[in-house]
VEXDRENSE-311308 format. One line per 3 residues: their letters; for each residue x, z, y of C-alpha. Coordinates in nm, 2 decimals. Each point is the difference from the previous one (the first is absolute). Layout:
BEGIN
A) X:Z:Y  ...
***
This chain:
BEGIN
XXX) 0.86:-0.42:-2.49  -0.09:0.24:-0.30  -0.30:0.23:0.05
XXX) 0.22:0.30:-0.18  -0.05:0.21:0.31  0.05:0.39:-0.02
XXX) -0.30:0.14:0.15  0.03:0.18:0.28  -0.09:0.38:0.03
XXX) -0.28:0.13:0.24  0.13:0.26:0.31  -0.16:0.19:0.19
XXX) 0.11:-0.09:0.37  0.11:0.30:0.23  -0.08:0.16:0.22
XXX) 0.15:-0.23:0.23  -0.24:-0.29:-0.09  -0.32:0.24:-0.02
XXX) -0.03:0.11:-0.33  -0.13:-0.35:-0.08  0.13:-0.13:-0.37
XXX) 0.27:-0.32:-0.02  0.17:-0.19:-0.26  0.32:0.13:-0.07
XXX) 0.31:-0.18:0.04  0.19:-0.14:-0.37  0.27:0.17:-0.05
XXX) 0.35:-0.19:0.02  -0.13:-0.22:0.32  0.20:0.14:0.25
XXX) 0.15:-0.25:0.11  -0.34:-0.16:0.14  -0.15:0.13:0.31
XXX) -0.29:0.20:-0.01  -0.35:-0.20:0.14  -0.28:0.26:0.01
XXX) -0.38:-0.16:0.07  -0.26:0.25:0.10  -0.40:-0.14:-0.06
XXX) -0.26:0.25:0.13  -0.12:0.05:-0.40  -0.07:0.35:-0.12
XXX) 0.07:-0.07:-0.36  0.15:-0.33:-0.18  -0.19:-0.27:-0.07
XXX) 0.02:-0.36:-0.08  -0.06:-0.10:0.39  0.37:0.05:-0.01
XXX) 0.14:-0.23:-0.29  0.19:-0.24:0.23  0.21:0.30:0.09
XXX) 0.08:0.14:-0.35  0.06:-0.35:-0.17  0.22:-0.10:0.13
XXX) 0.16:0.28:-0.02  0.00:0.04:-0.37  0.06:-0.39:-0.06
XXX) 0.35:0.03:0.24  -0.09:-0.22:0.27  0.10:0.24:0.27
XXX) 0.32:0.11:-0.19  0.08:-0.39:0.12  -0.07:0.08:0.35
XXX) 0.23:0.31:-0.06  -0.26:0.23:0.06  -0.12:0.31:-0.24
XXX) -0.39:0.09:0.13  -0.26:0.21:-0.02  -0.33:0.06:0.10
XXX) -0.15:0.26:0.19  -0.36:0.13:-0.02  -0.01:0.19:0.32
XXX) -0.41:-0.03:0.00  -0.08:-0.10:0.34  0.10:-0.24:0.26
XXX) 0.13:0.24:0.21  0.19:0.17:-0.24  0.20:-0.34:-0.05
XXX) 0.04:-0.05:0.36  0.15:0.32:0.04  0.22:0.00:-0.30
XXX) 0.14:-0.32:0.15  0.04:0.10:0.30  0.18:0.35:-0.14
XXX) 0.27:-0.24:-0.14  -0.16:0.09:-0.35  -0.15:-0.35:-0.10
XXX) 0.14:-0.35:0.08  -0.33:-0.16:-0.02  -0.33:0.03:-0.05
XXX) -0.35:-0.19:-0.04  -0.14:-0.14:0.29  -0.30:0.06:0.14
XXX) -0.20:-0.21:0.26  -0.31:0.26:0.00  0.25:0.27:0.07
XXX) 0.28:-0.12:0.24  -0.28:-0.17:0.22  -0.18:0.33:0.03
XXX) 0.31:0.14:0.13  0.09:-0.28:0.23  -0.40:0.03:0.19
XXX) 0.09:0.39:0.04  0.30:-0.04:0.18  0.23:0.12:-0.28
XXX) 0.35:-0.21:-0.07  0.00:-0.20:-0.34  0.29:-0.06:-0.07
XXX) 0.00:-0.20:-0.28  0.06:-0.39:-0.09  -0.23:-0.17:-0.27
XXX) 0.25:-0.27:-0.17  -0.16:-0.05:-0.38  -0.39:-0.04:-0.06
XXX) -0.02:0.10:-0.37  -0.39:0.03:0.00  -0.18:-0.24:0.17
XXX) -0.36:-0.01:0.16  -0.30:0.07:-0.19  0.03:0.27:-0.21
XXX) -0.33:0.15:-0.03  -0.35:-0.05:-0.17  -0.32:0.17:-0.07
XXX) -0.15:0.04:-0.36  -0.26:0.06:-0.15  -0.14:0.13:-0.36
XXX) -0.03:-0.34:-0.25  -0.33:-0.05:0.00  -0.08:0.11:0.39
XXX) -0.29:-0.21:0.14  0.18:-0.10:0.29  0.12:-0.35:0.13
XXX) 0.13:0.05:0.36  0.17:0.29:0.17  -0.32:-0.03:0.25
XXX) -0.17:0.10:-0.35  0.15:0.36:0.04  -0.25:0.03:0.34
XXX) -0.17:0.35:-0.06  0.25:0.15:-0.26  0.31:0.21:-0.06
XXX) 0.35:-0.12:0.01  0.27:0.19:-0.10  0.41:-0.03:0.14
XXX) 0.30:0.24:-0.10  0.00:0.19:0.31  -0.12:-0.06:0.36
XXX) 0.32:0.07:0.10  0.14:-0.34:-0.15  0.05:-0.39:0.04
XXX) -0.33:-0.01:-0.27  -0.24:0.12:0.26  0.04:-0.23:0.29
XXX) 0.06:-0.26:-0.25  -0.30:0.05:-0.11  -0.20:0.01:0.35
XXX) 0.14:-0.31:0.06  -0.10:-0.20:-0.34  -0.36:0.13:0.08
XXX) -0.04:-0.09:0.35  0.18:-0.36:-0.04  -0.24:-0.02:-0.30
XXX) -0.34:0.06:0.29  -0.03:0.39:-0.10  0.04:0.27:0.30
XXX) 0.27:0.23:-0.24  -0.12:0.32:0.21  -0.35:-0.03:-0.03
XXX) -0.08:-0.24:-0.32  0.15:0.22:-0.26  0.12:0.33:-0.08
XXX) 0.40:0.08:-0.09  0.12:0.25:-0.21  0.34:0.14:-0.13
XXX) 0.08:-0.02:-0.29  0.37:0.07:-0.05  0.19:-0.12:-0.31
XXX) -0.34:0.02:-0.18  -0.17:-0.35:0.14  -0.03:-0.18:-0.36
XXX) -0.22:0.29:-0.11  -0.18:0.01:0.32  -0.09:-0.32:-0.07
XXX) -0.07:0.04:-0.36  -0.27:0.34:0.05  -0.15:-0.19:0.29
XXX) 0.13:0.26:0.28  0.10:-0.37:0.20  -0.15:-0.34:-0.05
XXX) 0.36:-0.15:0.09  0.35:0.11:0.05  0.23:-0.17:0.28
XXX) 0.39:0.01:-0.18  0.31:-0.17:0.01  0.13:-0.19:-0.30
XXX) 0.24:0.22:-0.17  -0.21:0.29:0.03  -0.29:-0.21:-0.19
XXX) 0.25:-0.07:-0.23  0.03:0.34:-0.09  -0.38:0.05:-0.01
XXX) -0.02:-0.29:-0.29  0.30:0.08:-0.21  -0.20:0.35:0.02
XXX) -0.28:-0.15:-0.19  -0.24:-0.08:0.27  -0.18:-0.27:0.03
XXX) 0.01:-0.16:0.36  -0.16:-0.32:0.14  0.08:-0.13:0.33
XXX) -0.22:-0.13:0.30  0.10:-0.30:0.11  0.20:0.05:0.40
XXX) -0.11:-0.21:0.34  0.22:-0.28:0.05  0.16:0.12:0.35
XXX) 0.13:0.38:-0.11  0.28:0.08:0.24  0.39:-0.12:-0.10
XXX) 0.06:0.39:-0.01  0.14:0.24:-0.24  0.35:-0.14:-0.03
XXX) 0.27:0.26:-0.15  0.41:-0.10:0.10  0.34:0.18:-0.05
XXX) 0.07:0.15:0.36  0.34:0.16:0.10  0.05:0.21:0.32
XXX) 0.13:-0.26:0.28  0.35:0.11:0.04  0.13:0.05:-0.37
XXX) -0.18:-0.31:-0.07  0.24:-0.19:0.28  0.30:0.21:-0.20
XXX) -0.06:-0.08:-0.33  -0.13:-0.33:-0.04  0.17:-0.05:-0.35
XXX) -0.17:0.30:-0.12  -0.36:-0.09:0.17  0.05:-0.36:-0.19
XXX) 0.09:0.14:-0.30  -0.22:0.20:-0.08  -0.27:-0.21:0.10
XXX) 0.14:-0.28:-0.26  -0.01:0.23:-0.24  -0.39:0.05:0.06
XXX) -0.05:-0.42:0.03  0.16:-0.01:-0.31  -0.19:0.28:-0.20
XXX) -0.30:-0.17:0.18  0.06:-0.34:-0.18  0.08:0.17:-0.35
XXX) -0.33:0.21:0.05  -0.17:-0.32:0.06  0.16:-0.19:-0.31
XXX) -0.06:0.33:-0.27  -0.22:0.22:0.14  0.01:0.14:-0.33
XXX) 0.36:0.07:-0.02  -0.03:0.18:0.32  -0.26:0.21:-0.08
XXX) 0.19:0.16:-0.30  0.31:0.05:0.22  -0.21:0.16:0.22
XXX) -0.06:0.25:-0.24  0.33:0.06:-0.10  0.07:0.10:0.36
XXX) -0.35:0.18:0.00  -0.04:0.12:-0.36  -0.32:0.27:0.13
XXX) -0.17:-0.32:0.18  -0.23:-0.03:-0.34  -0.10:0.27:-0.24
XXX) 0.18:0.14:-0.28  -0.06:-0.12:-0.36  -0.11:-0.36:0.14
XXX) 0.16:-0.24:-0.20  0.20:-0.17:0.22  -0.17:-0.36:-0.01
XXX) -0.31:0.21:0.15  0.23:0.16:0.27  0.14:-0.32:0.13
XXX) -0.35:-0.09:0.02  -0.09:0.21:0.23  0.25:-0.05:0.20
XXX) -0.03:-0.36:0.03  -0.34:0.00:0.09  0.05:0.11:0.35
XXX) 0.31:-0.19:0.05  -0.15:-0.32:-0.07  -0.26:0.12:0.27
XXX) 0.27:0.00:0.26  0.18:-0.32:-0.10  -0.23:-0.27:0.18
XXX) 0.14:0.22:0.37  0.32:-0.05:-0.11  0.06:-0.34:0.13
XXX) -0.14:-0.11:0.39  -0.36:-0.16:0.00  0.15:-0.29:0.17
XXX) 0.07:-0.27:-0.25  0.26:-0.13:0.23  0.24:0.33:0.00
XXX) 0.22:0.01:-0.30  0.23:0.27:0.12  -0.07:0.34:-0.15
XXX) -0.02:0.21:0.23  -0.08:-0.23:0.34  -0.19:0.20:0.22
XXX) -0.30:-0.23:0.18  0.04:0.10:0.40  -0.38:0.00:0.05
XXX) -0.06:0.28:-0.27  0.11:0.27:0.26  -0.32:-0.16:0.28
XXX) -0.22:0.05:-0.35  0.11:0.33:-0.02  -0.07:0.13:0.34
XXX) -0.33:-0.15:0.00  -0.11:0.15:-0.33  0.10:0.32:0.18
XXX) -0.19:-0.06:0.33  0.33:0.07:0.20  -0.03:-0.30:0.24
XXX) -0.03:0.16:0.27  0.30:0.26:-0.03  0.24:-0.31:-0.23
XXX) 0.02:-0.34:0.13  0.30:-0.11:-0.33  0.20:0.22:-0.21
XXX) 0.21:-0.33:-0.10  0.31:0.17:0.08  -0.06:0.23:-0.35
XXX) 0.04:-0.27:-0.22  0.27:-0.23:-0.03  0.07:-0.27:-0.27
XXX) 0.42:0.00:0.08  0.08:0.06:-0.37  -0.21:-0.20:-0.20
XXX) 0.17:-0.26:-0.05  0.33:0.19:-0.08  -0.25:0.22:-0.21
XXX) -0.13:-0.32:-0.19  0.35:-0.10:-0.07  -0.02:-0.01:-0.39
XXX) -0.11:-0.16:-0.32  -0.39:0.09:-0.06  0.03:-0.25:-0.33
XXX) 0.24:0.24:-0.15  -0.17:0.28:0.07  -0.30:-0.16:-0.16
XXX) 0.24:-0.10:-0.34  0.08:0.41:0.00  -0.34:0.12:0.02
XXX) -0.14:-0.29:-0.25  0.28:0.12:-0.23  -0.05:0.37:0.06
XXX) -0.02:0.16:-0.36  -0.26:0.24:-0.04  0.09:0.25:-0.25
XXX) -0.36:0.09:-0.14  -0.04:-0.39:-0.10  0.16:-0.15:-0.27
***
Protein backbone atom coordinates (compact mmCIF):
# COMPACT_ATOMS: atom_id res chain seq x y z
CA UNK A 1 0.00 0.00 0.00
CA UNK A 2 1.25 3.61 -1.08
CA UNK A 3 0.94 6.40 1.53
CA UNK A 4 -0.25 8.85 -1.42
CA UNK A 5 -3.43 9.49 0.50
CA UNK A 6 -5.54 12.73 -0.29
CA UNK A 7 -6.19 14.31 2.91
CA UNK A 8 -9.21 14.55 4.09
CA UNK A 9 -11.14 17.94 4.68
CA UNK A 10 -12.38 19.05 8.28
CA UNK A 11 -16.55 19.46 8.67
CA UNK A 12 -18.28 20.83 10.87
CA UNK A 13 -21.00 18.14 12.12
CA UNK A 14 -24.72 19.26 12.25
CA UNK A 15 -26.76 20.03 13.99
CA UNK A 16 -27.88 16.60 14.12
CA UNK A 17 -24.65 15.39 15.91
CA UNK A 18 -24.40 18.57 18.28
CA UNK A 19 -22.51 20.94 16.63
CA UNK A 20 -19.47 18.83 17.48
CA UNK A 21 -16.62 18.83 14.53
CA UNK A 22 -15.94 15.35 12.38
CA UNK A 23 -13.75 14.24 9.67
CA UNK A 24 -15.35 14.52 6.55
CA UNK A 25 -15.95 11.69 4.27
CA UNK A 26 -13.36 11.43 0.78
CA UNK A 27 -15.13 12.14 -1.86
CA UNK A 28 -15.75 9.22 -4.52
CA UNK A 29 -16.29 6.51 -1.58
CA UNK A 30 -19.75 5.96 -1.92
CA UNK A 31 -19.87 2.88 -2.44
CA UNK A 32 -18.56 2.11 1.36
CA UNK A 33 -20.84 2.42 4.17
CA UNK A 34 -20.56 5.13 6.35
CA UNK A 35 -19.04 4.10 10.19
CA UNK A 36 -19.28 7.25 12.44
CA UNK A 37 -17.32 6.83 16.07
CA UNK A 38 -18.25 9.50 18.59
CA UNK A 39 -15.39 9.91 21.71
CA UNK A 40 -16.50 12.44 24.44
CA UNK A 41 -13.32 14.91 23.20
CA UNK A 42 -14.04 18.59 22.83
CA UNK A 43 -11.39 19.27 20.36
CA UNK A 44 -8.93 16.75 18.32
CA UNK A 45 -6.17 15.36 19.77
CA UNK A 46 -3.73 12.67 19.44
CA UNK A 47 -5.76 10.31 22.12
CA UNK A 48 -7.53 9.56 18.95
CA UNK A 49 -4.83 8.38 16.37
CA UNK A 50 -6.05 4.74 16.24
CA UNK A 51 -9.19 6.15 14.72
CA UNK A 52 -7.76 8.43 12.04
CA UNK A 53 -4.86 6.02 10.82
CA UNK A 54 -6.26 3.87 9.81
CA UNK A 55 -8.28 5.75 8.11
CA UNK A 56 -5.82 7.64 6.12
CA UNK A 57 -3.52 4.40 5.59
CA UNK A 58 -6.97 2.43 3.95
CA UNK A 59 -7.38 -0.25 6.34
CA UNK A 60 -11.04 0.40 6.80
CA UNK A 61 -11.59 0.98 3.02
CA UNK A 62 -10.75 -3.04 3.25
CA UNK A 63 -13.44 -3.63 5.76
CA UNK A 64 -15.61 -1.60 3.21
CA UNK A 65 -16.19 1.04 5.60
CA UNK A 66 -15.57 5.05 5.09
CA UNK A 67 -15.30 6.58 8.97
CA UNK A 68 -15.18 9.33 10.88
CA UNK A 69 -14.85 10.54 14.11
CA UNK A 70 -16.92 12.48 16.17
CA UNK A 71 -15.94 14.88 19.07
CA UNK A 72 -19.30 15.21 20.73
CA UNK A 73 -17.37 16.38 24.15
CA UNK A 74 -18.96 14.39 26.74
CA UNK A 75 -19.95 10.89 27.50
CA UNK A 76 -23.32 11.65 27.44
CA UNK A 77 -23.31 13.46 24.34
CA UNK A 78 -21.99 10.07 22.66
CA UNK A 79 -24.43 8.00 24.37
CA UNK A 80 -27.13 10.00 23.12
CA UNK A 81 -25.87 10.50 19.60
CA UNK A 82 -25.86 6.70 19.48
CA UNK A 83 -28.72 6.16 20.75
CA UNK A 84 -30.40 9.02 18.30
CA UNK A 85 -29.27 6.76 15.41
CA UNK A 86 -26.55 9.48 14.70
CA UNK A 87 -23.27 7.41 15.65
CA UNK A 88 -22.53 3.68 15.21
CA UNK A 89 -20.16 3.55 18.00
CA UNK A 90 -18.53 5.17 20.46
CA UNK A 91 -15.71 4.95 23.24
CA UNK A 92 -16.49 3.05 26.08
CA UNK A 93 -16.46 4.03 29.37
CA UNK A 94 -16.44 1.88 32.57
CA UNK A 95 -16.46 5.11 34.94
CA UNK A 96 -19.48 6.22 33.06
CA UNK A 97 -21.86 3.25 32.15
CA UNK A 98 -21.32 1.88 35.87
CA UNK A 99 -22.53 5.09 37.23
CA UNK A 100 -25.53 4.77 35.30
CA UNK A 101 -26.14 1.10 35.95
CA UNK A 102 -25.90 1.97 40.31
CA UNK A 103 -28.65 4.70 39.55
CA UNK A 104 -31.08 2.63 38.07
CA UNK A 105 -30.66 4.01 34.46
CA UNK A 106 -30.51 1.28 31.36
CA UNK A 107 -27.02 0.98 29.64
CA UNK A 108 -27.38 -0.17 26.85
CA UNK A 109 -24.31 -0.74 25.47
CA UNK A 110 -21.83 -3.76 24.80
CA UNK A 111 -17.98 -3.29 25.34
CA UNK A 112 -16.37 -5.73 22.52
CA UNK A 113 -12.66 -4.06 21.77
CA UNK A 114 -10.28 -2.69 24.76
CA UNK A 115 -8.07 -0.26 22.84
CA UNK A 116 -6.61 1.28 26.03
CA UNK A 117 -5.72 -0.87 28.64
CA UNK A 118 -5.25 -0.35 32.58
CA UNK A 119 -2.97 2.11 33.92
CA UNK A 120 -3.01 5.20 32.36
CA UNK A 121 -2.25 7.69 34.87
CA UNK A 122 0.83 9.18 36.82
CA UNK A 123 1.78 12.00 39.03
CA UNK A 124 4.83 14.35 38.24
CA UNK A 125 6.75 16.33 39.53
CA UNK A 126 9.23 19.46 38.67
CA UNK A 127 12.98 17.71 37.83
CA UNK A 128 14.65 18.42 40.58
CA UNK A 129 11.61 17.98 43.32
CA UNK A 130 12.93 16.69 46.60
CA UNK A 131 10.63 14.02 46.80
CA UNK A 132 11.06 10.08 46.74
CA UNK A 133 7.61 8.63 47.58
CA UNK A 134 4.08 9.69 46.91
CA UNK A 135 3.88 9.53 50.99
CA UNK A 136 6.56 12.44 50.42
CA UNK A 137 3.69 14.77 49.13
CA UNK A 138 2.11 14.50 53.07
CA UNK A 139 1.47 18.23 53.85
CA UNK A 140 1.45 19.70 50.27
CA UNK A 141 -0.62 20.64 47.24
CA UNK A 142 -1.55 18.37 44.47
CA UNK A 143 -2.98 19.53 41.49
CA UNK A 144 -5.62 17.28 38.87
CA UNK A 145 -7.43 18.63 35.67
CA UNK A 146 -10.77 18.98 37.21
CA UNK A 147 -12.55 17.30 40.20
CA UNK A 148 -15.00 16.43 38.03
CA UNK A 149 -12.71 13.65 36.30
CA UNK A 150 -11.12 10.03 36.41
CA UNK A 151 -7.66 12.22 37.71
CA UNK A 152 -9.15 13.07 40.98
CA UNK A 153 -10.19 9.73 42.44
CA UNK A 154 -7.32 8.41 40.72
CA UNK A 155 -5.45 10.36 42.61
CA UNK A 156 -7.11 9.64 46.19
CA UNK A 157 -6.53 6.24 45.59
CA UNK A 158 -2.57 6.37 44.62
CA UNK A 159 -2.34 8.36 48.01
CA UNK A 160 -4.19 6.35 50.29
CA UNK A 161 -2.76 2.85 48.93
CA UNK A 162 0.55 4.69 49.23
CA UNK A 163 -0.44 5.20 53.60
CA UNK A 164 -1.62 8.96 53.04
CA UNK A 165 -5.41 9.85 54.18
CA UNK A 166 -6.07 11.89 50.42
CA UNK A 167 -8.81 14.08 52.37
CA UNK A 168 -6.90 15.19 55.13
CA UNK A 169 -2.98 14.77 54.21
CA UNK A 170 -2.91 17.22 51.32
CA UNK A 171 -4.65 19.91 49.67
CA UNK A 172 -6.15 19.52 45.81
CA UNK A 173 -6.39 22.09 43.53
CA UNK A 174 -7.72 22.65 39.88
CA UNK A 175 -5.81 23.45 37.59
CA UNK A 176 -7.44 22.95 34.15
CA UNK A 177 -5.38 22.50 31.03
CA UNK A 178 -2.69 24.65 32.81
CA UNK A 179 -1.05 21.69 35.26
CA UNK A 180 2.53 21.81 33.66
CA UNK A 181 2.77 25.47 34.68
CA UNK A 182 1.21 24.87 37.93
CA UNK A 183 3.82 22.73 38.58
CA UNK A 184 6.47 24.84 37.13
CA UNK A 185 5.50 28.40 39.39
CA UNK A 186 5.10 26.11 42.38
CA UNK A 187 1.08 26.65 42.60
CA UNK A 188 1.12 22.41 43.16
CA UNK A 189 3.93 20.28 44.36
CA UNK A 190 2.55 17.42 41.98
CA UNK A 191 0.17 16.87 39.30
CA UNK A 192 -2.00 13.55 39.00
CA UNK A 193 -2.45 13.01 34.79
CA UNK A 194 -2.89 10.48 32.33
CA UNK A 195 -0.31 9.64 29.73
CA UNK A 196 -1.25 11.43 26.67
CA UNK A 197 -2.10 14.41 28.37
CA UNK A 198 1.61 14.46 29.91
CA UNK A 199 2.66 13.94 26.60
CA UNK A 200 1.28 17.07 25.63
CA UNK A 201 2.74 18.89 28.75
CA UNK A 202 6.49 17.74 27.49
CA UNK A 203 6.28 18.24 23.83
CA UNK A 204 5.10 21.74 25.36
CA UNK A 205 8.48 22.23 26.71
CA UNK A 206 8.05 21.31 30.22
CA UNK A 207 10.07 19.50 32.09
CA UNK A 208 8.25 16.62 34.13
CA UNK A 209 9.61 13.95 36.40
CA UNK A 210 7.55 11.17 37.66
CA UNK A 211 7.02 9.58 41.24
CA UNK A 212 7.40 6.30 41.22
CA UNK A 213 3.42 4.30 41.71
CA UNK A 214 2.50 1.52 44.63
CA UNK A 215 2.71 -1.77 43.23
CA UNK A 216 -1.15 -2.77 43.77
CA UNK A 217 -2.96 0.43 41.83
CA UNK A 218 -6.30 -0.90 40.78
CA UNK A 219 -6.64 -2.81 37.00
CA UNK A 220 -8.90 0.35 36.21
CA UNK A 221 -9.01 2.81 33.55
CA UNK A 222 -9.65 0.54 30.56
CA UNK A 223 -11.06 2.39 27.37
CA UNK A 224 -13.00 -0.22 24.50
CA UNK A 225 -15.13 0.29 21.29
CA UNK A 226 -18.84 -0.18 22.59
CA UNK A 227 -21.85 -0.45 20.21
CA UNK A 228 -25.49 -0.17 21.34
CA UNK A 229 -26.79 -3.94 21.98
CA UNK A 230 -29.13 -4.37 19.19
CA UNK A 231 -27.26 -2.88 16.04
CA UNK A 232 -24.32 -4.56 17.40
CA UNK A 233 -26.32 -8.20 17.07
CA UNK A 234 -27.31 -6.67 13.27
CA UNK A 235 -24.22 -5.77 12.04
CA UNK A 236 -21.66 -7.88 13.18
CA UNK A 237 -19.52 -7.43 9.83
CA UNK A 238 -19.53 -3.85 10.37
CA UNK A 239 -18.73 -4.03 14.43
CA UNK A 240 -15.68 -6.48 13.18
CA UNK A 241 -14.62 -4.38 10.74
CA UNK A 242 -14.18 -1.59 12.02
CA UNK A 243 -12.64 -2.82 14.88
CA UNK A 244 -9.78 -4.53 12.53
CA UNK A 245 -9.25 -1.56 11.16
CA UNK A 246 -8.36 -0.09 14.65
CA UNK A 247 -6.05 -3.58 15.61
CA UNK A 248 -4.43 -2.88 12.56
CA UNK A 249 -3.71 0.93 12.79
CA UNK A 250 -2.74 -0.16 16.44
CA UNK A 251 0.15 -2.55 15.15
CA UNK A 252 1.40 0.11 12.43
CA UNK A 253 1.30 2.78 15.38
CA UNK A 254 3.38 0.46 17.33
CA UNK A 255 5.90 -0.44 14.45
CA UNK A 256 6.40 3.67 13.20
CA UNK A 257 5.14 5.73 15.62
CA UNK A 258 6.70 8.24 13.69
CA UNK A 259 4.95 7.69 10.54
CA UNK A 260 1.76 7.91 12.36
CA UNK A 261 2.29 10.93 13.95
CA UNK A 262 2.84 12.86 10.62
CA UNK A 263 -0.30 11.28 9.22
CA UNK A 264 -1.91 12.49 12.05
CA UNK A 265 -1.25 15.77 11.03
CA UNK A 266 -2.28 15.49 7.69
CA UNK A 267 -5.69 14.62 9.06
CA UNK A 268 -5.18 17.41 11.83
CA UNK A 269 -2.96 20.00 10.09
CA UNK A 270 -4.05 22.89 13.27
CA UNK A 271 -2.87 19.96 15.88
CA UNK A 272 0.73 21.99 15.97
CA UNK A 273 1.47 25.60 15.26
CA UNK A 274 1.92 27.32 12.14
CA UNK A 275 5.46 27.98 10.77
CA UNK A 276 6.84 24.77 12.73
CA UNK A 277 8.92 23.04 10.48
CA UNK A 278 7.36 19.94 10.12
CA UNK A 279 10.14 17.61 11.77
CA UNK A 280 9.23 19.75 14.97
CA UNK A 281 5.43 19.22 14.40
CA UNK A 282 5.59 15.48 14.29
CA UNK A 283 7.43 15.83 17.38
CA UNK A 284 5.04 17.04 19.20
CA UNK A 285 2.81 14.86 18.22
CA UNK A 286 4.63 11.79 18.93
CA UNK A 287 5.40 12.61 22.20
CA UNK A 288 2.04 11.93 23.68
CA UNK A 289 1.38 9.10 21.48
CA UNK A 290 4.24 7.16 22.54
CA UNK A 291 2.78 7.97 26.11
CA UNK A 292 -0.25 5.96 25.31
CA UNK A 293 1.41 3.06 23.49
CA UNK A 294 2.54 0.80 26.58
CA UNK A 295 -1.95 0.64 27.28
CA UNK A 296 -2.29 -0.42 24.01
CA UNK A 297 -1.65 -4.05 24.47
CA UNK A 298 -3.23 -6.07 27.91
CA UNK A 299 -0.88 -6.25 31.00
CA UNK A 300 -1.21 -9.86 30.90
CA UNK A 301 1.80 -11.36 29.10
CA UNK A 302 -0.32 -14.30 28.31
CA UNK A 303 -3.12 -12.30 26.13
CA UNK A 304 -1.92 -11.77 22.63
CA UNK A 305 -5.27 -10.80 21.21
CA UNK A 306 -5.74 -7.06 20.66
CA UNK A 307 -8.40 -6.15 21.90
CA UNK A 308 -9.23 -9.24 24.66
CA UNK A 309 -11.15 -7.80 27.32
CA UNK A 310 -9.95 -9.44 30.97
CA UNK A 311 -13.53 -10.40 32.68
CA UNK A 312 -12.26 -9.35 36.21
CA UNK A 313 -11.51 -5.58 34.99
CA UNK A 314 -15.31 -4.87 35.24
CA UNK A 315 -15.13 -6.26 39.60
CA UNK A 316 -11.89 -3.63 39.45
CA UNK A 317 -14.00 -1.16 38.23
CA UNK A 318 -16.90 -1.24 40.56
CA UNK A 319 -14.68 -1.38 43.48
CA UNK A 320 -12.63 1.68 42.46
CA UNK A 321 -16.03 3.27 42.36
CA UNK A 322 -17.29 2.06 45.77
CA UNK A 323 -20.56 0.71 44.08
CA UNK A 324 -20.54 -2.76 45.88
CA UNK A 325 -23.20 -2.41 47.46
CA UNK A 326 -25.70 -1.18 44.67
CA UNK A 327 -23.40 -3.63 41.63
CA UNK A 328 -22.61 -7.11 42.33
CA UNK A 329 -20.92 -7.68 38.09
CA UNK A 330 -21.45 -5.71 35.20
CA UNK A 331 -19.83 -8.68 33.12
CA UNK A 332 -22.67 -8.73 30.85
CA UNK A 333 -21.07 -5.10 29.28
CA UNK A 334 -18.25 -6.57 27.86
CA UNK A 335 -17.94 -9.33 25.64
CA UNK A 336 -14.83 -10.68 23.83
CA UNK A 337 -17.25 -12.54 20.70
CA UNK A 338 -15.21 -10.76 17.95
CA UNK A 339 -11.81 -10.87 18.86
CA UNK A 340 -10.75 -13.48 17.30
CA UNK A 341 -12.68 -12.64 13.99
CA UNK A 342 -11.18 -9.04 14.78
CA UNK A 343 -7.55 -10.47 15.04
CA UNK A 344 -8.02 -12.25 11.83
CA UNK A 345 -5.09 -10.67 9.80
CA UNK A 346 -1.37 -10.29 9.08
CA UNK A 347 0.31 -7.96 11.96
CA UNK A 348 3.82 -8.84 10.09
CA UNK A 349 2.55 -6.96 7.08
CA UNK A 350 1.33 -4.27 8.71
CA UNK A 351 4.71 -3.96 10.44
CA UNK A 352 6.58 -4.20 6.66
CA UNK A 353 4.08 -1.10 5.66
CA UNK A 354 4.73 1.01 8.57
CA UNK A 355 8.72 0.20 8.52
CA UNK A 356 8.59 1.16 4.86
CA UNK A 357 6.34 4.18 5.29
CA UNK A 358 8.24 7.08 3.44
CA UNK A 359 8.31 10.15 5.17
CA UNK A 360 8.39 13.04 2.91
CA UNK A 361 10.49 15.62 5.11
CA UNK A 362 13.48 12.87 5.08
CA UNK A 363 15.54 12.18 2.44
Amino acid sequence: MTNHVTRRNFAKLSAATAGGLMLGRQAGAAELKKFVFGVANKAANPLIAPFVVPEYLGYFKTEGLSTEVALLGTNAGTAAAAEQGRIDAVVGVPSFQLQLLAAGKPVNFINYYEYVYPFKWGVAMKPDAPFKTLADLKGLKVGVHSFGTAEYEVGKILLKLSGLNPDKDVSWLSVGEGGGYALQNGDISALVYFDTGFGQIEASGVKLAYLPLPPNVPKVGGLYISALSKPFKERRTDFVGYARGVAKGQVFIEANPEAASYIYLQMYPEAAPRGWAMQDKVNAVLNPIMKRQPTSKSYDPTVTDLGYINPRESFADIEFLGLQDKLKTAEFLYTNELIKEINDFDREAIRSEARNFKLPYKT
